[in-house]
N, CA, C and O atoms as CSV, one atom per row, in Angstrom:
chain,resi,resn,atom,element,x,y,z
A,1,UNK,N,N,197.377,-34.702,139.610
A,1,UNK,CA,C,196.003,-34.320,139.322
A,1,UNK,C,C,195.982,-32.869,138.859
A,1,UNK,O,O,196.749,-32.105,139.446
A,2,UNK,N,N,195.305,-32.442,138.007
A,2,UNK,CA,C,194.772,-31.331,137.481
A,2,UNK,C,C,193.348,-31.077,137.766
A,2,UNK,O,O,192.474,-31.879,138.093
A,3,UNK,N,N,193.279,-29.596,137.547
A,3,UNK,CA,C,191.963,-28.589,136.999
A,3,UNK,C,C,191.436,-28.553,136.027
A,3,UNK,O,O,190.256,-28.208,135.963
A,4,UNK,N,N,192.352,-28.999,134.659
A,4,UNK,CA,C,192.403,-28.470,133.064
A,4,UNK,C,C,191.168,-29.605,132.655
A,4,UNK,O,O,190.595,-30.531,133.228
A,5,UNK,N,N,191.126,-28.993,131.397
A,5,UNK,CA,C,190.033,-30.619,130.971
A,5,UNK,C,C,190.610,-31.584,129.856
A,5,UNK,O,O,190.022,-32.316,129.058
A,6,UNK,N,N,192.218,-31.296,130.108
A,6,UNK,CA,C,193.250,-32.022,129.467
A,6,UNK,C,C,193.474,-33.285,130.591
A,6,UNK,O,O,193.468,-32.927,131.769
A,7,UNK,N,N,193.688,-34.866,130.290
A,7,UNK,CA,C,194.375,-35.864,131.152
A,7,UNK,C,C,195.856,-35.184,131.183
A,7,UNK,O,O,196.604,-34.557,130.432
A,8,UNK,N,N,195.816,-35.767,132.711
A,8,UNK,CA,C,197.312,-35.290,132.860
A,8,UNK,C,C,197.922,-36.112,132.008
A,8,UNK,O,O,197.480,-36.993,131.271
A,9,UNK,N,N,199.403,-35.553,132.281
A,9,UNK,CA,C,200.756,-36.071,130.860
A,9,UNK,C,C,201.312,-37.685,131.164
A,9,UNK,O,O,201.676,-38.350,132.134
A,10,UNK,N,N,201.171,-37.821,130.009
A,10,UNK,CA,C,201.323,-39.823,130.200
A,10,UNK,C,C,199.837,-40.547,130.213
A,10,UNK,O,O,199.571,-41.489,129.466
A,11,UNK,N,N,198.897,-39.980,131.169
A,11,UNK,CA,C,198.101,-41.084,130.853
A,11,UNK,C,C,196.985,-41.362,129.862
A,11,UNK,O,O,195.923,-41.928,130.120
A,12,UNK,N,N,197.308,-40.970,128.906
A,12,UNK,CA,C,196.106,-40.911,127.827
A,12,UNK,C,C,195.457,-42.296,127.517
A,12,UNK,O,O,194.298,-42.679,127.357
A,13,UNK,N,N,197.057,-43.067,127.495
A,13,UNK,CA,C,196.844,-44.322,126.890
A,13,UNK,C,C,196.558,-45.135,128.035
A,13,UNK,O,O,196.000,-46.172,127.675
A,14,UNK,N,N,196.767,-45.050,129.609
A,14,UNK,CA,C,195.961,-45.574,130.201
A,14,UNK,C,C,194.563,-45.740,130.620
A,14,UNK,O,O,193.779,-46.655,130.872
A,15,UNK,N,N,194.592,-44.371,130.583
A,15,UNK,CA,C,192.592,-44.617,130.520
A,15,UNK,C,C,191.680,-44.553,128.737
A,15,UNK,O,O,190.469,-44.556,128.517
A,16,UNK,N,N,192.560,-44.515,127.985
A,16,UNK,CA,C,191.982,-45.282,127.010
A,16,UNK,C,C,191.724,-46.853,127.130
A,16,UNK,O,O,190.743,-47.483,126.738
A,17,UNK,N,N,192.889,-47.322,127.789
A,17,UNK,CA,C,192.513,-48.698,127.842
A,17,UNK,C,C,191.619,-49.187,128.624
A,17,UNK,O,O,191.100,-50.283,128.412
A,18,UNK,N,N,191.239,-48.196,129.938
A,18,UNK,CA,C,190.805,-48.552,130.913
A,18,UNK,C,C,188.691,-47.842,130.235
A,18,UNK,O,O,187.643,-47.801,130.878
A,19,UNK,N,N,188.910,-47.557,129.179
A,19,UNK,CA,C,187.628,-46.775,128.485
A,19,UNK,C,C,187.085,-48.268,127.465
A,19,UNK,O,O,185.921,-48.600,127.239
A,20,UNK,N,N,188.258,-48.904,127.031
A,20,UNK,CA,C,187.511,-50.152,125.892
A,20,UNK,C,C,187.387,-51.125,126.842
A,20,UNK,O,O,186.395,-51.821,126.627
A,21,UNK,N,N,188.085,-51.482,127.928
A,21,UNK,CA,C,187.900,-52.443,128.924
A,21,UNK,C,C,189.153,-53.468,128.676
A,21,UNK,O,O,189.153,-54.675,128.918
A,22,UNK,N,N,189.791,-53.000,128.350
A,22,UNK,CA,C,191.370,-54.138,127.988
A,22,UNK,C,C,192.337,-53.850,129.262
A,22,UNK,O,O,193.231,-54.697,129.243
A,23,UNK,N,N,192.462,-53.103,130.189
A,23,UNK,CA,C,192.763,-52.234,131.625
A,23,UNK,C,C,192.634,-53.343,132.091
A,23,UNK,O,O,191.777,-54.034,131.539
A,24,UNK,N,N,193.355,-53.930,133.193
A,24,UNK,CA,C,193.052,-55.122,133.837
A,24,UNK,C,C,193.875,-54.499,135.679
A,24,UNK,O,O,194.705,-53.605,135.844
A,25,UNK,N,N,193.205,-55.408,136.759
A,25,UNK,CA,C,194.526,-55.450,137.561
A,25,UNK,C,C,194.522,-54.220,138.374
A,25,UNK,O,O,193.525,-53.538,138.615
A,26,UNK,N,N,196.176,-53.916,138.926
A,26,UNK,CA,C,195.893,-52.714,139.481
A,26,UNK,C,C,195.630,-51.684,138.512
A,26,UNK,O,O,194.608,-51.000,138.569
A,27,UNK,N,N,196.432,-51.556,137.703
A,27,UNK,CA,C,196.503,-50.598,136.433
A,27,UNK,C,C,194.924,-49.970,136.308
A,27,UNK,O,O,194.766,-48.755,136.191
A,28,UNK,N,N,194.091,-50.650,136.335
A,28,UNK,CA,C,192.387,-50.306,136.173
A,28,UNK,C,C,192.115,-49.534,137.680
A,28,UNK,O,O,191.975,-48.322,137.838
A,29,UNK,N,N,192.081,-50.557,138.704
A,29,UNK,CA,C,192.149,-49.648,139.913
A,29,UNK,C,C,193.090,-48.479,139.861
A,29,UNK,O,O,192.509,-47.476,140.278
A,30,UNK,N,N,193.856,-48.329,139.640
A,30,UNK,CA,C,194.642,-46.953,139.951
A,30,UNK,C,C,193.818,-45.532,138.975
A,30,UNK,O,O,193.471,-44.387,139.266
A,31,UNK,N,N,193.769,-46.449,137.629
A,31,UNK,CA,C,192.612,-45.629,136.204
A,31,UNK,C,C,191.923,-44.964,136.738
A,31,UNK,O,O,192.242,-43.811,137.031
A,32,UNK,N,N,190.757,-45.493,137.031
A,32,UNK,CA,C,189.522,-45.369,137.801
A,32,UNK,C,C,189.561,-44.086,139.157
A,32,UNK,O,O,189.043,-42.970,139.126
A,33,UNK,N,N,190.179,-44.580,140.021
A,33,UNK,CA,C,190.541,-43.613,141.422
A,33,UNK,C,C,190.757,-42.257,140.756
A,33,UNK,O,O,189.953,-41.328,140.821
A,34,UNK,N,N,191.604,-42.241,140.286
A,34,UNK,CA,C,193.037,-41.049,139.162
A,34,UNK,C,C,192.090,-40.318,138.938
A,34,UNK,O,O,191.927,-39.325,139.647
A,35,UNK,N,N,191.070,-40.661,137.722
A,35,UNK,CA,C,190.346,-40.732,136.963
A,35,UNK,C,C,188.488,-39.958,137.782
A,35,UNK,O,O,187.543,-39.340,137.293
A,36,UNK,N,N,188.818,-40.470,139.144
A,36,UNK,CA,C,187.713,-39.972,140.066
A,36,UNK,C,C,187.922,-38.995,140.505
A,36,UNK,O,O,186.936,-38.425,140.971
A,37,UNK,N,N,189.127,-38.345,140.595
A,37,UNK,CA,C,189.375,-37.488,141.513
A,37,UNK,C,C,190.152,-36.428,140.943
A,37,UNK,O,O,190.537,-35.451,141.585
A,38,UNK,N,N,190.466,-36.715,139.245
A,38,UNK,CA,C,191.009,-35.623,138.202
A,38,UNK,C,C,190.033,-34.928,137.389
A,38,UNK,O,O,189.557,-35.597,136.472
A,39,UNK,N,N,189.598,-33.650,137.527
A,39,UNK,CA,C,188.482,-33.150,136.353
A,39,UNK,C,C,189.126,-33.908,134.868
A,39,UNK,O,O,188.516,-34.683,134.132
A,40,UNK,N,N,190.231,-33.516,134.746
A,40,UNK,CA,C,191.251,-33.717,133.309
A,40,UNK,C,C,190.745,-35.117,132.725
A,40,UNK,O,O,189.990,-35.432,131.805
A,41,UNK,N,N,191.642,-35.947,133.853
A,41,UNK,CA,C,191.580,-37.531,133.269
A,41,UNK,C,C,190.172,-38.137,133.305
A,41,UNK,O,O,189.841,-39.111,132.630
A,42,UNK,N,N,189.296,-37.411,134.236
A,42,UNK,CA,C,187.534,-37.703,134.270
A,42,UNK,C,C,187.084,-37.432,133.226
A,42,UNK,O,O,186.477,-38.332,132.644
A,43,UNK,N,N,187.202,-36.020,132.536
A,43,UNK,CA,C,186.978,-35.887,131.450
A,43,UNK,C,C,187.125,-36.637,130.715
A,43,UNK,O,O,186.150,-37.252,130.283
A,44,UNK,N,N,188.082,-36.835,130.377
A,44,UNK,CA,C,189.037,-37.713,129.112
A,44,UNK,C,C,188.404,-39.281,128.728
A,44,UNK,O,O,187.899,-39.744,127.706
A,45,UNK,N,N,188.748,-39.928,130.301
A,45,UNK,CA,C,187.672,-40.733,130.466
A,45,UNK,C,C,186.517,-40.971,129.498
A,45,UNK,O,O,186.438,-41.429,128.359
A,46,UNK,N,N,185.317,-40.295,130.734
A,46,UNK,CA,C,184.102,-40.208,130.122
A,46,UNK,C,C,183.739,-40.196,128.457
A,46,UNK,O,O,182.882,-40.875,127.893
A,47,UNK,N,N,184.633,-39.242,127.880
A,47,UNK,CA,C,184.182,-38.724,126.332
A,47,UNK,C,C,184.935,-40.414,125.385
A,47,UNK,O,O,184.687,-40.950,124.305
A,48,UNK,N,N,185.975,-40.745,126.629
A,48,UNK,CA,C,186.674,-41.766,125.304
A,48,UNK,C,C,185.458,-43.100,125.685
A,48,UNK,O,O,185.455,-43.684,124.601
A,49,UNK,N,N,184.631,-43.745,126.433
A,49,UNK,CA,C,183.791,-44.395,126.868
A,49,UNK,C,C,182.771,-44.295,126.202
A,49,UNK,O,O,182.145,-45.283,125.818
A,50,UNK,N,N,182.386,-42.929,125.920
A,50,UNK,CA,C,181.426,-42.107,124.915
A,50,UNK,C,C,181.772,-42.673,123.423
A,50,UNK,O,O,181.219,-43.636,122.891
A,51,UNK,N,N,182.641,-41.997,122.955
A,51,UNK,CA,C,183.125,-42.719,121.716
A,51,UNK,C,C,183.145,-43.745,121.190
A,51,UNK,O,O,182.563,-44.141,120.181
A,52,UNK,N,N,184.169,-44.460,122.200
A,52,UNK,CA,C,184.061,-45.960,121.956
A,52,UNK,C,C,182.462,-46.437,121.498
A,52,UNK,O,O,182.058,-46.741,120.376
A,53,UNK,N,N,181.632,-46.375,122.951
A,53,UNK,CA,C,180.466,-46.894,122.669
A,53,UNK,C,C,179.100,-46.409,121.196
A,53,UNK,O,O,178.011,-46.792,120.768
A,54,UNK,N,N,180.089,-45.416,120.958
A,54,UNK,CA,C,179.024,-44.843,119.668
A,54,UNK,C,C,180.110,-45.540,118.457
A,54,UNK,O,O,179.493,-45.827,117.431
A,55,UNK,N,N,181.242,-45.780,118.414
A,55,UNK,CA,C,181.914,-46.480,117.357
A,55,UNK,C,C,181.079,-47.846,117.340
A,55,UNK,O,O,180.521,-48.191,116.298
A,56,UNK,N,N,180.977,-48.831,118.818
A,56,UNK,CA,C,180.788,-49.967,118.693
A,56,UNK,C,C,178.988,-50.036,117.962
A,56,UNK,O,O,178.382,-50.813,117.224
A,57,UNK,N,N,178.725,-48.969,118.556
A,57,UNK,CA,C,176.958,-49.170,117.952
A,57,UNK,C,C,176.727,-48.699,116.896
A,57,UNK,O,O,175.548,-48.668,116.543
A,58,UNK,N,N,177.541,-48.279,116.202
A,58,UNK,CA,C,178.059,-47.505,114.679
A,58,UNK,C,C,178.332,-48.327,114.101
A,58,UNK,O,O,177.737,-48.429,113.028
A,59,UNK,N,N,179.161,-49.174,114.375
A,59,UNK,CA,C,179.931,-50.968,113.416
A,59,UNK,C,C,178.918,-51.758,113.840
A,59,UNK,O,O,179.118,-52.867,113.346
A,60,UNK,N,N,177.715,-51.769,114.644
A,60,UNK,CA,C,176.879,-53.369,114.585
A,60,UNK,C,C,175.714,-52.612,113.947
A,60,UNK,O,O,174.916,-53.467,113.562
A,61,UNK,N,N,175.238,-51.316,113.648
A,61,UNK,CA,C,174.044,-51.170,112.879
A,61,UNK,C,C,174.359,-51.034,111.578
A,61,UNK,O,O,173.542,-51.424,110.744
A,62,UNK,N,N,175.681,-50.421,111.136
A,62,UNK,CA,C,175.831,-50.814,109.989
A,62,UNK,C,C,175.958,-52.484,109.253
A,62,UNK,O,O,175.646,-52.806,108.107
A,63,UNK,N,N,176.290,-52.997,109.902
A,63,UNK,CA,C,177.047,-54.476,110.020
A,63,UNK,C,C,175.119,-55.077,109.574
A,63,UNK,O,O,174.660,-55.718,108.629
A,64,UNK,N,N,174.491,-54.451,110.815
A,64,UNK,CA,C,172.838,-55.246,110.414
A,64,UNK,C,C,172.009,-54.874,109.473
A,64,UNK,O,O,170.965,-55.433,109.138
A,65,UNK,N,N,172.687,-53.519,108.869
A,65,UNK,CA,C,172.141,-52.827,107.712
A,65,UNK,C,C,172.461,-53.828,106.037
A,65,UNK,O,O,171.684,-54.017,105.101
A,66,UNK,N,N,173.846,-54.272,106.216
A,66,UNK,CA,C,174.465,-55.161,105.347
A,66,UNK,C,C,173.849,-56.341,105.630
A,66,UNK,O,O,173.269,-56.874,104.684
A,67,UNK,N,N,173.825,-56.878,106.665
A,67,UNK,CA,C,173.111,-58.304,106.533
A,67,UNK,C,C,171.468,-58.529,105.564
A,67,UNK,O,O,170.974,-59.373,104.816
A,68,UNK,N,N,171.073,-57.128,106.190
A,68,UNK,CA,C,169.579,-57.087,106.026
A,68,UNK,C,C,169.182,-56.924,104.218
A,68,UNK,O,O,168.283,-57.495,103.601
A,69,UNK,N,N,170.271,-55.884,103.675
A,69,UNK,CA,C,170.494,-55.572,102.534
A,69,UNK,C,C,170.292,-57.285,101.682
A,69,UNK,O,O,169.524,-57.562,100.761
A,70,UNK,N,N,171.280,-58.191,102.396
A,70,UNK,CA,C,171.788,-59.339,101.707
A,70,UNK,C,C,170.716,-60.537,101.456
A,70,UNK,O,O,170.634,-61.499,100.692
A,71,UNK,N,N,169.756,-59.839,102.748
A,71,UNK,CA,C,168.736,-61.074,102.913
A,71,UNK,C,C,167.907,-60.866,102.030
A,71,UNK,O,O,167.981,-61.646,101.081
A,72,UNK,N,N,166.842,-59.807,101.961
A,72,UNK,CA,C,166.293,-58.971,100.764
A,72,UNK,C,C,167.151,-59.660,99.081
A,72,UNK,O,O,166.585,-59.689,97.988
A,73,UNK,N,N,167.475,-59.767,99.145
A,73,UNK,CA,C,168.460,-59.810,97.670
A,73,UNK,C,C,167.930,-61.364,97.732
A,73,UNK,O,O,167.082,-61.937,97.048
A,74,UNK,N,N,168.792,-61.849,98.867
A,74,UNK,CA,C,168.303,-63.430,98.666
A,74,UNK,C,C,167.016,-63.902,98.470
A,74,UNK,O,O,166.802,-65.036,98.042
A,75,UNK,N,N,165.879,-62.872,98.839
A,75,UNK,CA,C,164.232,-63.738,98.957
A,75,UNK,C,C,164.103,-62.985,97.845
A,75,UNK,O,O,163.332,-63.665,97.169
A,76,UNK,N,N,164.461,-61.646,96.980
A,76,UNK,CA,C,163.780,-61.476,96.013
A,76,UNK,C,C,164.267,-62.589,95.024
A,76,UNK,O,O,163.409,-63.241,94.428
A,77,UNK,N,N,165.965,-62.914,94.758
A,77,UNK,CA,C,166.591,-63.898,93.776
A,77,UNK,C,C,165.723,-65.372,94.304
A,77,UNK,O,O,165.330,-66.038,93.346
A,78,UNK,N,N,165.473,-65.796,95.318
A,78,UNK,CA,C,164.182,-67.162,94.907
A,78,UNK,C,C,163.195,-66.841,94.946
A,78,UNK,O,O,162.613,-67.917,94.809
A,79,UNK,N,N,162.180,-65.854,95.068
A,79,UNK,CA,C,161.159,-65.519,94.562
A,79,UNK,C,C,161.451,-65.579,92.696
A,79,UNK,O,O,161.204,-66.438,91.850
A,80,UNK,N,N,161.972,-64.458,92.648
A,80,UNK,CA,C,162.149,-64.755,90.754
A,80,UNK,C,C,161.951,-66.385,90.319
A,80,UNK,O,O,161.085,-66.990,89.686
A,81,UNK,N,N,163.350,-66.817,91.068
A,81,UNK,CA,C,163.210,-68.387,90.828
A,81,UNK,C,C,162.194,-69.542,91.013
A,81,UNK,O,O,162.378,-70.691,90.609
A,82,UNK,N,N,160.999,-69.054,91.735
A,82,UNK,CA,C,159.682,-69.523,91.974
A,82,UNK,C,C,158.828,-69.567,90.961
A,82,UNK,O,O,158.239,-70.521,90.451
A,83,UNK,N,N,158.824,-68.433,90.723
A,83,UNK,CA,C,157.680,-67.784,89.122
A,83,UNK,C,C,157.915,-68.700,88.174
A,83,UNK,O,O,157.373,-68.602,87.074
């Protein structure tokens, strides 16, 4: 455990995993505890949880921005075709 607001050395890639939810088992329990009781790996944590969740809501509003784009296109192309 550390002070720093660096994860300690080695576990980056565990509490990344344990941040998208792919962490399973003890491996997650141990994450988590580590992770409770390290400013570093708490940090690290938190901001990659952060991320993640602004990537995932970043790829489904764009994603509904494209759908929405597509639908528009479709009612104006049978509208035309109505006239």
């Amino acid at each position: 455990m550390n002070n720093s607001i660096e994860p300690c050395k080695g576990l980056e890639n565990i509490l990344q995993r344990a941040a998208d939810g792919s962490l399973k088992g003890f491996m997650k329990v141990f994450a988590l505890f580590h992770a409770g009781r390290c400013k570093g790996c708490g940090t690290y944590l938190e901001r990659m949880e952060l991320t993640i969740k602004a990537l995932r809501e970043g790829r489904e509003h764009s994603e509904n921005e494209e759908a929405l784009a597509r639908l528009k296109a479709k009612v104006q192309e049978l509208a035309k075709s109505s006239d």
